[in-house]
Backbone of each chain as ProteinMPNN parsed JSONL, in Angstrom:
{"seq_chain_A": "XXXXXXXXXXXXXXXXXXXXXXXXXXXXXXXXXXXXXXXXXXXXXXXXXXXXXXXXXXXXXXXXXXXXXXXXXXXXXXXXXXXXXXXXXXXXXXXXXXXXXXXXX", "coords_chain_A": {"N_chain_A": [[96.501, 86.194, 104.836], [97.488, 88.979, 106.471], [97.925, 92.772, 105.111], [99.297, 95.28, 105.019], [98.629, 98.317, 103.116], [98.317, 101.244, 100.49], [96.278, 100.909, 99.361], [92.339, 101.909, 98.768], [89.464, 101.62, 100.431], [90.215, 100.171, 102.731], [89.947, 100.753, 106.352], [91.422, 101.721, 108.971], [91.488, 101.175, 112.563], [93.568, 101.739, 115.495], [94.672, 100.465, 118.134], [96.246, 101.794, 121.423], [96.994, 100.314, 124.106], [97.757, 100.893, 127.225], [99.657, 100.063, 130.167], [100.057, 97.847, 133.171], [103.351, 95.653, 133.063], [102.24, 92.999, 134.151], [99.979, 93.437, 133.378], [99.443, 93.027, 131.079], [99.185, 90.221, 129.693], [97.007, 88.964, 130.543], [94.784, 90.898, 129.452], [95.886, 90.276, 126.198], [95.118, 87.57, 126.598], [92.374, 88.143, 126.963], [91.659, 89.627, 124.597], [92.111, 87.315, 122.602], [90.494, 84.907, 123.766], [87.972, 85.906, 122.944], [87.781, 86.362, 120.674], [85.894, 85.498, 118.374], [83.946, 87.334, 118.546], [84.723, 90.148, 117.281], [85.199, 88.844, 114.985], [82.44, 87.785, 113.817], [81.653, 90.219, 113.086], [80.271, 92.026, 110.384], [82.02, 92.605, 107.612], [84.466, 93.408, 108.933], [88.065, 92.681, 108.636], [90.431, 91.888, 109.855], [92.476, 91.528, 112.966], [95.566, 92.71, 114.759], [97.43, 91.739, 117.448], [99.811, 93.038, 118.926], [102.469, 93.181, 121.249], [104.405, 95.362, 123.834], [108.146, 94.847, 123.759], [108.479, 95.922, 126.483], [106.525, 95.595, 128.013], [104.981, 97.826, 128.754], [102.874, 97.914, 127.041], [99.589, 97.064, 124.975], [99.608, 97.322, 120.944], [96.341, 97.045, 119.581], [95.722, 96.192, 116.399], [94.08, 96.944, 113.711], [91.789, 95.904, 111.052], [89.134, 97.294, 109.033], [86.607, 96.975, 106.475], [85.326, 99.577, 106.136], [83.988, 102.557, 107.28], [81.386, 102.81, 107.622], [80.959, 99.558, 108.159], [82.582, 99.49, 111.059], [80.955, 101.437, 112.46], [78.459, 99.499, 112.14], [79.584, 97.924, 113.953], [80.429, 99.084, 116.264], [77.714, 99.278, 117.169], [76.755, 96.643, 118.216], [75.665, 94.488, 120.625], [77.383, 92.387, 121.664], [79.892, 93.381, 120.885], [80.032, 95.548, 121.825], [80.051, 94.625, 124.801], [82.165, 93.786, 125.362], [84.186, 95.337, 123.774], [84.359, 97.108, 125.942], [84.919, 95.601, 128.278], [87.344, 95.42, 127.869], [88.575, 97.901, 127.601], [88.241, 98.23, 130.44], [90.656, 97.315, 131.565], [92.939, 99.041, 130.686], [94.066, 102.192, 130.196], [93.374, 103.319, 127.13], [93.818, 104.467, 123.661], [92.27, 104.978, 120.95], [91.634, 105.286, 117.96], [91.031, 106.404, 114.361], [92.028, 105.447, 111.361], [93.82, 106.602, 108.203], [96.052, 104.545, 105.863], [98.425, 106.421, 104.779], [101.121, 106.297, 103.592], [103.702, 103.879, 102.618], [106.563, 102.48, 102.815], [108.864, 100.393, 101.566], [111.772, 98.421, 101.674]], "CA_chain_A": [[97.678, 87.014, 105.144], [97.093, 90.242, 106.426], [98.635, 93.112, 104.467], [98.903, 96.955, 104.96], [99.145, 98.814, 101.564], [97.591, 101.989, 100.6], [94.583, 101.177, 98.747], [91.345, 102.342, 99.358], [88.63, 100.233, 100.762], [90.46, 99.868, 104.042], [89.448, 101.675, 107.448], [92.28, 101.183, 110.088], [91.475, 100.748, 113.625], [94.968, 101.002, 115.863], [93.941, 100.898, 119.559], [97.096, 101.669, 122.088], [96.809, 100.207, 125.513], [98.681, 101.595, 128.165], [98.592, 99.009, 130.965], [101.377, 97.422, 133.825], [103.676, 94.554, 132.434], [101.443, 91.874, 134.593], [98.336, 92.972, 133.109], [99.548, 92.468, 129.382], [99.089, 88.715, 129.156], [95.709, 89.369, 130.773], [94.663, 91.532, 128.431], [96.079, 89.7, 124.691], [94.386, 85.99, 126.29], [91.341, 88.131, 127.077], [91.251, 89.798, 123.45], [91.879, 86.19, 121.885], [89.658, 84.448, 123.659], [86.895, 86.821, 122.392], [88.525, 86.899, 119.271], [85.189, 85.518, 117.619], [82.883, 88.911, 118.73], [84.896, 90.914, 116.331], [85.368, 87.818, 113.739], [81.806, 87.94, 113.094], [80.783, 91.78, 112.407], [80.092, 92.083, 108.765], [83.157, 94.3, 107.386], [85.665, 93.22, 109.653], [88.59, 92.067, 107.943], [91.638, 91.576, 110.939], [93.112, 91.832, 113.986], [96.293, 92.12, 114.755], [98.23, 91.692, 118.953], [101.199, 93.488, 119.512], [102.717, 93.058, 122.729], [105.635, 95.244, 123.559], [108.905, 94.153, 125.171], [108.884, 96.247, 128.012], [105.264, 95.279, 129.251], [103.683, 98.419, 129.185], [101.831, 98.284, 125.546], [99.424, 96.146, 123.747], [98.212, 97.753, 120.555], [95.963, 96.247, 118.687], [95.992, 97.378, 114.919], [92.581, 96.501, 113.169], [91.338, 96.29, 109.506], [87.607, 97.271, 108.312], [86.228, 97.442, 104.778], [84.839, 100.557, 105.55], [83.522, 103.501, 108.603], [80.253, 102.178, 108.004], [80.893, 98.715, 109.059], [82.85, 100.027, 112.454], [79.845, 101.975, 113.048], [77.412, 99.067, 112.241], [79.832, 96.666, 114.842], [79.849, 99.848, 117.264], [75.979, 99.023, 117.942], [76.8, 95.331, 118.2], [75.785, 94.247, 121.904], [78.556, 91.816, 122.449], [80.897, 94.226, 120.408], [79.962, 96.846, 122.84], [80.529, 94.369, 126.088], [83.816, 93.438, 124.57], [85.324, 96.542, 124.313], [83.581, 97.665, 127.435], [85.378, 94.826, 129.221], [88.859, 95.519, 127.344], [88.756, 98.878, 128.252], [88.493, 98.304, 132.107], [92.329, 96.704, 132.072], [93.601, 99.837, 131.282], [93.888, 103.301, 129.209], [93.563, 103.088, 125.741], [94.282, 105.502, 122.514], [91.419, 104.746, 120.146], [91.789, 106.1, 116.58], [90.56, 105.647, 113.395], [92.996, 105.753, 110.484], [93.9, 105.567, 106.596], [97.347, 104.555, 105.449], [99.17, 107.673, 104.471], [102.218, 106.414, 102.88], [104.585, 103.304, 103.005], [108.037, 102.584, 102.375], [109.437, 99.082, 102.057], [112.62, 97.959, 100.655]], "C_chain_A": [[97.249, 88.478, 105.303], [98.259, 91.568, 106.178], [97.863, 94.76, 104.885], [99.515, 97.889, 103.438], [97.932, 100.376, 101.64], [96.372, 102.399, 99.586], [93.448, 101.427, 99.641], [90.762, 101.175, 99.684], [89.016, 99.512, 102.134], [90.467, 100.751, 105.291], [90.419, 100.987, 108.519], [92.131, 101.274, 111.475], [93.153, 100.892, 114.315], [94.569, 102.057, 117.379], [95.3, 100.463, 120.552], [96.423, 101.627, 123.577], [97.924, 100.294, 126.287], [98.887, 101.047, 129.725], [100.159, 98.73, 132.14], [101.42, 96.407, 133.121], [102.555, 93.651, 133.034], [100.431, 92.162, 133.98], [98.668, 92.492, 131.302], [99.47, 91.277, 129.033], [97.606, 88.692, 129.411], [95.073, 89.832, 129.477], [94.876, 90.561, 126.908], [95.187, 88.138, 125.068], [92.955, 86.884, 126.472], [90.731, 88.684, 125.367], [91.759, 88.013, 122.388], [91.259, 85.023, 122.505], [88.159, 84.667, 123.492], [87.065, 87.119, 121.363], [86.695, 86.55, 118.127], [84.093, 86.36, 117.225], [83.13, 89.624, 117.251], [85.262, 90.132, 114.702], [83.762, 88.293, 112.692], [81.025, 89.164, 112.503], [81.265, 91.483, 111.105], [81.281, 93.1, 108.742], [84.387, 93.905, 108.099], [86.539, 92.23, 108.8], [90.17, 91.254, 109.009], [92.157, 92.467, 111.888], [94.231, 91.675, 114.818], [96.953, 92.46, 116.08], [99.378, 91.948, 118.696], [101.571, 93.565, 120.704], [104.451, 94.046, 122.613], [106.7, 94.597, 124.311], [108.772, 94.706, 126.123], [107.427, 95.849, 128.599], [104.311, 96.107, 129.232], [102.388, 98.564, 127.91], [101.392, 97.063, 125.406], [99.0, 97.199, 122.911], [97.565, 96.632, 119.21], [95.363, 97.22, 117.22], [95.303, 96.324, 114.073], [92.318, 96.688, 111.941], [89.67, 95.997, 109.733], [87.488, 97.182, 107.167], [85.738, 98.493, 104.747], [84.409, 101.325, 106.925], [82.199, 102.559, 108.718], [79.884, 100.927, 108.922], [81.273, 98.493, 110.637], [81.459, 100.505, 112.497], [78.885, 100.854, 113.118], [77.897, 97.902, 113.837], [79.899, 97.762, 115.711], [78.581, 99.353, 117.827], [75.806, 97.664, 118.464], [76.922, 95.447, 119.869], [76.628, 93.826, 122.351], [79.601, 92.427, 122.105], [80.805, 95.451, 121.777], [80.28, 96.701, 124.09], [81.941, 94.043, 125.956], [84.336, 94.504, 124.808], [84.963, 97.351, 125.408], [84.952, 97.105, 128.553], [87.334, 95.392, 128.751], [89.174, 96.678, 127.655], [89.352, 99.235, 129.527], [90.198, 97.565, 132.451], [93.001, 97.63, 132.09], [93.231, 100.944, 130.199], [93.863, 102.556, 127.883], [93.184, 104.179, 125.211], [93.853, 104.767, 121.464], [91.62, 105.511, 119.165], [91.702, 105.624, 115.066], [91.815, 106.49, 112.458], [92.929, 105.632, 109.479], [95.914, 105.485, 106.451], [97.75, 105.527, 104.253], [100.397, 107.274, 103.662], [103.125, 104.605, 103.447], [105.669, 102.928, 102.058], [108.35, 101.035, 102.497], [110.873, 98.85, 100.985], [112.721, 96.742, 100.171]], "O_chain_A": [[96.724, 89.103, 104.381], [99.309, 91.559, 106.82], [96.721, 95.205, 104.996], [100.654, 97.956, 102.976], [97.048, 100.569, 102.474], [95.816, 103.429, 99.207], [93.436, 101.263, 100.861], [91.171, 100.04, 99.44], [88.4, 98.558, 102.608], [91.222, 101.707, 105.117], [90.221, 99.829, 108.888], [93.257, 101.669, 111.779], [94.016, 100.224, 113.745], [94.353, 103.234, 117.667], [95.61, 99.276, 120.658], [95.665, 102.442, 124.105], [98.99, 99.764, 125.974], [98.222, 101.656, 130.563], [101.197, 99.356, 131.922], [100.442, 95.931, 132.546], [101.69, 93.512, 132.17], [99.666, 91.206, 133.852], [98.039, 91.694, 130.607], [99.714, 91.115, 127.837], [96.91, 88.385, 128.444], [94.903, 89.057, 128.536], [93.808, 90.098, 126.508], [94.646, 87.534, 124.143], [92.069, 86.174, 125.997], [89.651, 88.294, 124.925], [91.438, 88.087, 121.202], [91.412, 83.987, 121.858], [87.287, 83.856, 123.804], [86.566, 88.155, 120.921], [86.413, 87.352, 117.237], [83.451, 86.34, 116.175], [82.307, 89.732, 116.342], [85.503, 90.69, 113.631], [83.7, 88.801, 111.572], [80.082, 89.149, 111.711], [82.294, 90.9, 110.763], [81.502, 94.05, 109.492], [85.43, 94.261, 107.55], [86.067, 91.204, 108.311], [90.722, 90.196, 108.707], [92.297, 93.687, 111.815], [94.215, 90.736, 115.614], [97.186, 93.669, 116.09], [100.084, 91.072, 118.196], [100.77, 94.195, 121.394], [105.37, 93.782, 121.837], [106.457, 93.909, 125.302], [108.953, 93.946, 127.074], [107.343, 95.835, 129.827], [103.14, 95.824, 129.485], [101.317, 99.17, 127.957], [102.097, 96.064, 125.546], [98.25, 98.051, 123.39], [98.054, 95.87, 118.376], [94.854, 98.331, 117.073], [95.724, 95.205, 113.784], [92.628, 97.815, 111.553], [89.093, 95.056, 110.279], [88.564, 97.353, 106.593], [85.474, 98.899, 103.615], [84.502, 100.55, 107.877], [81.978, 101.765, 109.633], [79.103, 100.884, 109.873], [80.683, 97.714, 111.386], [80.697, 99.545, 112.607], [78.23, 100.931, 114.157], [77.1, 97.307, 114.562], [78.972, 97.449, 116.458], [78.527, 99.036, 119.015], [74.8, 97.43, 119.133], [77.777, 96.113, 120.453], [77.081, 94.356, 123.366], [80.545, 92.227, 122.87], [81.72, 95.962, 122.423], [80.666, 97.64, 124.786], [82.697, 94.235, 126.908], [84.918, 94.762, 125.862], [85.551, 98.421, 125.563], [85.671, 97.772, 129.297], [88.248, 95.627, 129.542], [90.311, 96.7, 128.125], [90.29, 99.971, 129.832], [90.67, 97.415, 133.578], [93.789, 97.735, 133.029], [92.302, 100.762, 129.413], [94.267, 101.413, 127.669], [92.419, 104.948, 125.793], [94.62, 103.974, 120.919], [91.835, 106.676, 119.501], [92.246, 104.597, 114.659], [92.341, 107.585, 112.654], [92.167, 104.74, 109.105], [96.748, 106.272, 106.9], [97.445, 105.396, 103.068], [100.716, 108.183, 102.897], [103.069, 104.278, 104.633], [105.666, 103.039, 100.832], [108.067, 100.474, 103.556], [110.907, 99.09, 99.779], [113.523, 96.5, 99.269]]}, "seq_chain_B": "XXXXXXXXXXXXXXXXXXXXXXXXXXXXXXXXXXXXXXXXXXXXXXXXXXXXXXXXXXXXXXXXXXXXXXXXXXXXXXXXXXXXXXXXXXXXXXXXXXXXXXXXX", "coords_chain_B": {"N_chain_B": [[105.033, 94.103, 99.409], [103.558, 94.266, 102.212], [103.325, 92.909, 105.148], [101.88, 91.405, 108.091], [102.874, 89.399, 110.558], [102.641, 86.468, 112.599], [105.366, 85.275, 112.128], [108.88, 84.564, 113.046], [112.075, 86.656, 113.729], [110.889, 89.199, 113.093], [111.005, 92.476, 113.651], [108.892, 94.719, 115.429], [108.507, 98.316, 115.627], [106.065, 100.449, 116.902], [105.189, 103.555, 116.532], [103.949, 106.406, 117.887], [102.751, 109.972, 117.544], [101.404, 112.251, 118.858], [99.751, 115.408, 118.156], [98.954, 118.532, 117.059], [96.143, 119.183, 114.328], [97.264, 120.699, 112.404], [99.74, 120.175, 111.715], [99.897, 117.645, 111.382], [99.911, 116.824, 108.59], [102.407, 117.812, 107.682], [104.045, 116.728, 109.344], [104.007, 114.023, 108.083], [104.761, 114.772, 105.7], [107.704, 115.528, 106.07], [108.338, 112.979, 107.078], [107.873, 110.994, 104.583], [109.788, 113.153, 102.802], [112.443, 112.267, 104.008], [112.849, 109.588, 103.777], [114.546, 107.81, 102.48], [116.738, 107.791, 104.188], [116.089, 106.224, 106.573], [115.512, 103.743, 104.814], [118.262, 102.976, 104.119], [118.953, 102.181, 105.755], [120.692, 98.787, 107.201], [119.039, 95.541, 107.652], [116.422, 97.381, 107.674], [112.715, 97.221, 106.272], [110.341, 97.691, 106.25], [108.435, 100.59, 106.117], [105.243, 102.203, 107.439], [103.422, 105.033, 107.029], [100.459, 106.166, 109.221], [97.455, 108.287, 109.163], [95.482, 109.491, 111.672], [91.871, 110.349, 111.184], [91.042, 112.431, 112.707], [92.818, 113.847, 113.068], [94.858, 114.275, 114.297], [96.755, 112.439, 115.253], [100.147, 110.629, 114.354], [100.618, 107.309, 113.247], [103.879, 105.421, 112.86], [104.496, 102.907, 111.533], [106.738, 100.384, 111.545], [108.583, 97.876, 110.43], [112.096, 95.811, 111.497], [114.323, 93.437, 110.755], [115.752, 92.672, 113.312], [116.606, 93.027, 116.52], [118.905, 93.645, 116.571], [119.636, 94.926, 114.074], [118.214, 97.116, 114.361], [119.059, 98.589, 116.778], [121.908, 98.868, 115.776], [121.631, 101.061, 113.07], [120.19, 103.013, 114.958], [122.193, 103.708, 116.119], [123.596, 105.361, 113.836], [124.408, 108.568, 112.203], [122.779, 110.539, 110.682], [120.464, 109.024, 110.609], [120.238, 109.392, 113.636], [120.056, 112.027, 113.715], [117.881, 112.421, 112.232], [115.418, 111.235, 113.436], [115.545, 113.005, 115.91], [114.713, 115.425, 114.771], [111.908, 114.263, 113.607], [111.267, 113.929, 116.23], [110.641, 116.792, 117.117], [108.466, 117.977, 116.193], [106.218, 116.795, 117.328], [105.253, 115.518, 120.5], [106.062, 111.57, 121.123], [105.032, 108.365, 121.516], [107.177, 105.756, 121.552], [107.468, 102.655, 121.299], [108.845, 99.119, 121.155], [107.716, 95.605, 119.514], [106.393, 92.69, 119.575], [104.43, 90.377, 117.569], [101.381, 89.281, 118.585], [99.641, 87.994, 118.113], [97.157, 87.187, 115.308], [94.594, 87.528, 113.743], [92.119, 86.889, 111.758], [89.546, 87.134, 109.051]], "CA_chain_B": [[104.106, 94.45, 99.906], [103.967, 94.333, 103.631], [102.523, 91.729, 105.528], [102.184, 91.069, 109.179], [102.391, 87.906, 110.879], [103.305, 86.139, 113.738], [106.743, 84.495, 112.038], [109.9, 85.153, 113.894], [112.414, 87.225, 112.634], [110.456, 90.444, 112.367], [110.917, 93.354, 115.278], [108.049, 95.865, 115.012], [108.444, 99.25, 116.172], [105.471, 101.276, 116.236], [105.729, 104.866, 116.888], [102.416, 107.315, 118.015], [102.712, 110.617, 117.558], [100.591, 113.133, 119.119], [100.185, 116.397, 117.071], [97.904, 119.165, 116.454], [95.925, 118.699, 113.308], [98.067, 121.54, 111.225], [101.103, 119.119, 111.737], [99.701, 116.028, 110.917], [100.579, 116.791, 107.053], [103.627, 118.423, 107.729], [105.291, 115.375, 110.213], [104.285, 112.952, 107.201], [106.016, 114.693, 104.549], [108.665, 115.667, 106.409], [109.259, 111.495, 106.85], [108.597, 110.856, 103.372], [110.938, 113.179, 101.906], [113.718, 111.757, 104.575], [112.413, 108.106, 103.94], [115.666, 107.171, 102.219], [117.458, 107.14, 105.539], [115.932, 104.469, 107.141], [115.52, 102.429, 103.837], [119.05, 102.685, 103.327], [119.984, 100.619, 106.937], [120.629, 97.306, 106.633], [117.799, 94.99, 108.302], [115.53, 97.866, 107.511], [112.267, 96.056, 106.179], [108.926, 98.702, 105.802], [107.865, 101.815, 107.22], [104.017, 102.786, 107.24], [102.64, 105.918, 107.854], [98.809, 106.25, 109.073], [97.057, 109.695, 109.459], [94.101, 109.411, 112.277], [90.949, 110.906, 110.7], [90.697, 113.246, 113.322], [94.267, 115.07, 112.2], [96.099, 114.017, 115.91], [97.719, 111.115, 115.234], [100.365, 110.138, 112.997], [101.427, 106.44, 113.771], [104.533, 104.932, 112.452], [104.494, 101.338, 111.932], [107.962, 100.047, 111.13], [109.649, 96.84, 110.563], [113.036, 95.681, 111.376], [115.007, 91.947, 110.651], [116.33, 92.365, 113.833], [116.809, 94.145, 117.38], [120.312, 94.379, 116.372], [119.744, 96.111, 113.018], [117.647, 98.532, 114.834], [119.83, 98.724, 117.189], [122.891, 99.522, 114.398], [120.546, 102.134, 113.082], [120.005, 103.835, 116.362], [123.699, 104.601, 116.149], [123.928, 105.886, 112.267], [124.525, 109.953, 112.706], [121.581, 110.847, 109.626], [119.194, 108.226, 111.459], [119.941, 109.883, 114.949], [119.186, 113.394, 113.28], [116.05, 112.377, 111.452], [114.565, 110.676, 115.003], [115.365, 113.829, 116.626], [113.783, 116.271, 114.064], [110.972, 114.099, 114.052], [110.468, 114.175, 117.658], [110.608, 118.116, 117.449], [106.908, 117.935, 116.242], [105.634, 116.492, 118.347], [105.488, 114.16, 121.995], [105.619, 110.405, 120.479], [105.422, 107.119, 122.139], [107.97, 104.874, 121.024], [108.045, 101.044, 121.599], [109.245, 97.708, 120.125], [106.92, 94.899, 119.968], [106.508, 91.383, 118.972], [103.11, 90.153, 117.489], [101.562, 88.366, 119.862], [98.53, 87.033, 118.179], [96.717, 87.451, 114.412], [93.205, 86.909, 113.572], [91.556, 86.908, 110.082], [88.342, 86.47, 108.513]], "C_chain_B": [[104.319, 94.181, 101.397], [103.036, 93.677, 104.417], [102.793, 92.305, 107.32], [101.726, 90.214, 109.739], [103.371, 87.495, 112.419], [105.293, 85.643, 113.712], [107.651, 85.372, 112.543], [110.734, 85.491, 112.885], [111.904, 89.046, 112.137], [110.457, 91.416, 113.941], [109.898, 94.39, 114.701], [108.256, 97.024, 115.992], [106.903, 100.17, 115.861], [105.056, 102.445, 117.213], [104.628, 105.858, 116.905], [102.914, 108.569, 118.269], [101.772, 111.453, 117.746], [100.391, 114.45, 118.784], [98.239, 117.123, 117.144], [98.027, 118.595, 115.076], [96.716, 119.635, 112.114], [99.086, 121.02, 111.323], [100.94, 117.944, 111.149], [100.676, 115.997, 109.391], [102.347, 116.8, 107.338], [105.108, 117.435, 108.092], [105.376, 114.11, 109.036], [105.153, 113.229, 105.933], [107.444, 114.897, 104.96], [109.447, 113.671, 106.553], [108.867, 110.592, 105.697], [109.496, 111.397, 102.552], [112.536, 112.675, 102.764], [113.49, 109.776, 104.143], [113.783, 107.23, 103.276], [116.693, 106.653, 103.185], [117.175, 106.103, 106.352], [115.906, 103.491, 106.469], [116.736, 102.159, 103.099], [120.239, 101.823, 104.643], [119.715, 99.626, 106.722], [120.078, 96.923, 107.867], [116.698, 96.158, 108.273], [114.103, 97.156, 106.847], [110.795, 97.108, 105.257], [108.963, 99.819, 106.897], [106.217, 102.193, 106.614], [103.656, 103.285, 107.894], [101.216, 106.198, 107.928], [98.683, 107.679, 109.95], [95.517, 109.098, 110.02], [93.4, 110.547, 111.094], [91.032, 112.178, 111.259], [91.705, 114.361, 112.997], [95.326, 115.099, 114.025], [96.82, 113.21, 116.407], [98.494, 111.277, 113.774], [101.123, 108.406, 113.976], [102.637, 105.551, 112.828], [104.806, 103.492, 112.612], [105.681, 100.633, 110.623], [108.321, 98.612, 111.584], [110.985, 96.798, 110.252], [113.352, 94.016, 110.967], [115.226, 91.631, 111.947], [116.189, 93.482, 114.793], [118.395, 94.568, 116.456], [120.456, 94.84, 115.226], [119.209, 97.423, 113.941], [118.583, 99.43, 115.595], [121.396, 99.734, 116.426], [122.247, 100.751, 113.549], [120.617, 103.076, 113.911], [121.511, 104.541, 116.6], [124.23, 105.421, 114.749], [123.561, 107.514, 112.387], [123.148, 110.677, 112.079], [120.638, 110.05, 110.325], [118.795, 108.931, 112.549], [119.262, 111.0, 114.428], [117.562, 113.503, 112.701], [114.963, 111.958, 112.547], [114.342, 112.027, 115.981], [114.612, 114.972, 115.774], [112.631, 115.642, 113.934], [110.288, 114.52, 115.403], [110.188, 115.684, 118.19], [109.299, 118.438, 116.983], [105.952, 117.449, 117.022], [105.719, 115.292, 119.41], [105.418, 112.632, 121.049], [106.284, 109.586, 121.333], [105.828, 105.995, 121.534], [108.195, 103.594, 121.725], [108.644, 100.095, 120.8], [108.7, 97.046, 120.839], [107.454, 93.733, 119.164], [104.48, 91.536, 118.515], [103.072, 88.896, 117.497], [100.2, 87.086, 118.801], [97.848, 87.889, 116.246], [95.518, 86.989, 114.14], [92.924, 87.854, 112.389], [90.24, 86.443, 109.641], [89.177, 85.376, 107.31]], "O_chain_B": [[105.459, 93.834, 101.706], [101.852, 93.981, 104.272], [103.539, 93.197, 107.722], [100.524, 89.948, 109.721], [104.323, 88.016, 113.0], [106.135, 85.633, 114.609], [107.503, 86.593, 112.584], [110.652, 85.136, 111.709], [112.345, 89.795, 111.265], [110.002, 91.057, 115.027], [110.077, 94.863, 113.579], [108.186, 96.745, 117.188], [106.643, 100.526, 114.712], [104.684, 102.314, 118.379], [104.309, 106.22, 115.772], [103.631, 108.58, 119.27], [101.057, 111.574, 116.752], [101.301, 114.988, 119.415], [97.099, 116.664, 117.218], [98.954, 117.974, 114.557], [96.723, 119.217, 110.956], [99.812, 121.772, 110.672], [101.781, 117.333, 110.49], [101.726, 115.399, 109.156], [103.194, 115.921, 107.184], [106.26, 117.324, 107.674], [106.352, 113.367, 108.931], [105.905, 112.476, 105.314], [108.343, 114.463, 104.24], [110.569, 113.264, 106.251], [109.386, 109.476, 105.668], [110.071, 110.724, 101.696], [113.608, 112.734, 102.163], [114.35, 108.955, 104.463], [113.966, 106.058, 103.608], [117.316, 105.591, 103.152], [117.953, 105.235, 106.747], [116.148, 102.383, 106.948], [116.798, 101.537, 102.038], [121.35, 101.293, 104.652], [118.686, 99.294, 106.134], [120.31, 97.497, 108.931], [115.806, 95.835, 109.059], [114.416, 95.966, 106.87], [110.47, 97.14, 104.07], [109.364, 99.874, 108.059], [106.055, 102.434, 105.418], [103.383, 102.938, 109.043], [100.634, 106.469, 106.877], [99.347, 108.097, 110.899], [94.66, 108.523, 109.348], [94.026, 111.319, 110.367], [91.099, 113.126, 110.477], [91.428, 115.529, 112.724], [96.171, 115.844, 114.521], [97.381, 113.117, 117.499], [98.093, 111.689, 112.686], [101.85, 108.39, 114.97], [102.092, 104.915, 111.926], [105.259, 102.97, 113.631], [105.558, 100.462, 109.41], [108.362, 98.219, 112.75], [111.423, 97.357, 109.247], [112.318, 93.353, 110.897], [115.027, 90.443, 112.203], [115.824, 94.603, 114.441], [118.721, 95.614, 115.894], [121.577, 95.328, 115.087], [119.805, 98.488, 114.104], [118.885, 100.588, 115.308], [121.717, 100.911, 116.594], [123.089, 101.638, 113.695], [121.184, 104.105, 113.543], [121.796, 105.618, 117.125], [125.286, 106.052, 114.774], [122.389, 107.762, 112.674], [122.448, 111.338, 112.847], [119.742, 110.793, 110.724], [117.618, 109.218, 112.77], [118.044, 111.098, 114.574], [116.603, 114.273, 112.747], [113.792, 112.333, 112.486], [113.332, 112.197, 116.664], [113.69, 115.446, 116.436], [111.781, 116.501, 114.167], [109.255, 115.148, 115.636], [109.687, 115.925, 119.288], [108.915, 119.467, 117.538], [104.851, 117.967, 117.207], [106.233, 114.216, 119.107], [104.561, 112.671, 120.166], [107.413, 109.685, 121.815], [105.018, 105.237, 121.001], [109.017, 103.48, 122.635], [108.943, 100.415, 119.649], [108.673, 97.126, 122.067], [108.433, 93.661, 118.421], [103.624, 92.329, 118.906], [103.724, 87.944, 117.068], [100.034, 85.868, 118.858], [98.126, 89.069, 116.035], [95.399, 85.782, 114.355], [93.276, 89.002, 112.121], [89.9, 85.294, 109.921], [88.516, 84.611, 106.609]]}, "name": "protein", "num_of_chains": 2, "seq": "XXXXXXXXXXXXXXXXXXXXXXXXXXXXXXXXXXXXXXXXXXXXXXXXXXXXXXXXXXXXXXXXXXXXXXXXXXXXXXXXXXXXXXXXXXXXXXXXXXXXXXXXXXXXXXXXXXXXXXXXXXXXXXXXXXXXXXXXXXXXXXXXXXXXXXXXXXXXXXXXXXXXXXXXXXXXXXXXXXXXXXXXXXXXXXXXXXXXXXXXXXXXXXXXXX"}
């Protein structure tokens, strides 16, 4: 179950793609049928597909255990043709994060 | 705690704010000390705020029960005001999504 809370020990990933409705199905079957690239970097803990309704967004909103391990799957060859290839569908808004605060009732 | 998963039932909004880095702080406390207003609509669910590293993001990642809570919401006079004083910090791209796809070690 993947869970956002604000303990330490988690490095957030949340990558907005900016894309036409037709390419968004493109796009989420091409990041899950490559889903096992970023399965096996050491550190990687989940990945999670948002699609929105109107078509023009996916983002995908990522858990690490840590900068280090992003950086060690950065160098990763097929990590590197992967998001190489995921890139070329459309813009994307790369950013590394920590959870700042949440609210739930 | 706050999960995210594919089960139906859950509307995700999540909300990117673009911001110089002397705002970043400023836009998050400003929507924790309002945080009672959205956690006091009904189908409200979680709100989590993440601060990019870099200090130029803040992204808001909110669950609802329902379009039509959100919806009901979107019309509550203290909700409208707190959406629009947010957005007076800065440009933010606002969608609603579904999640499309989850992957887990």
């Amino acid at each position: 179950m993947v869970t956002i809370s604000e303990q330490a020990g988690i490095l957030t990933v949340i990558n907005v793609f900016t894309l036409e409705p037709e390419q968004q199905e493109r796009l989420v079957d091409f990041l899950v049928e490559n889903k096992e690239i970023p399965m096996r970097q050491p550190g990687f803990i989940s990945a999670n597909l948002h699609t929105s309704l109107d078509g023009t967004r996916v983002v995908n909103y990522i858990q690490w255990r840590s900068r280090e391990a992003l950086e060690a799957a950065s160098k990763n060859p097929d990590f590197i043709a992967m998001a190489k290839q995921a890139a070329e569908f459309a813009p994307h808004d790369f950013h590394v994060y920590k959870v700042a605060s949440t609210m739930e009732v």
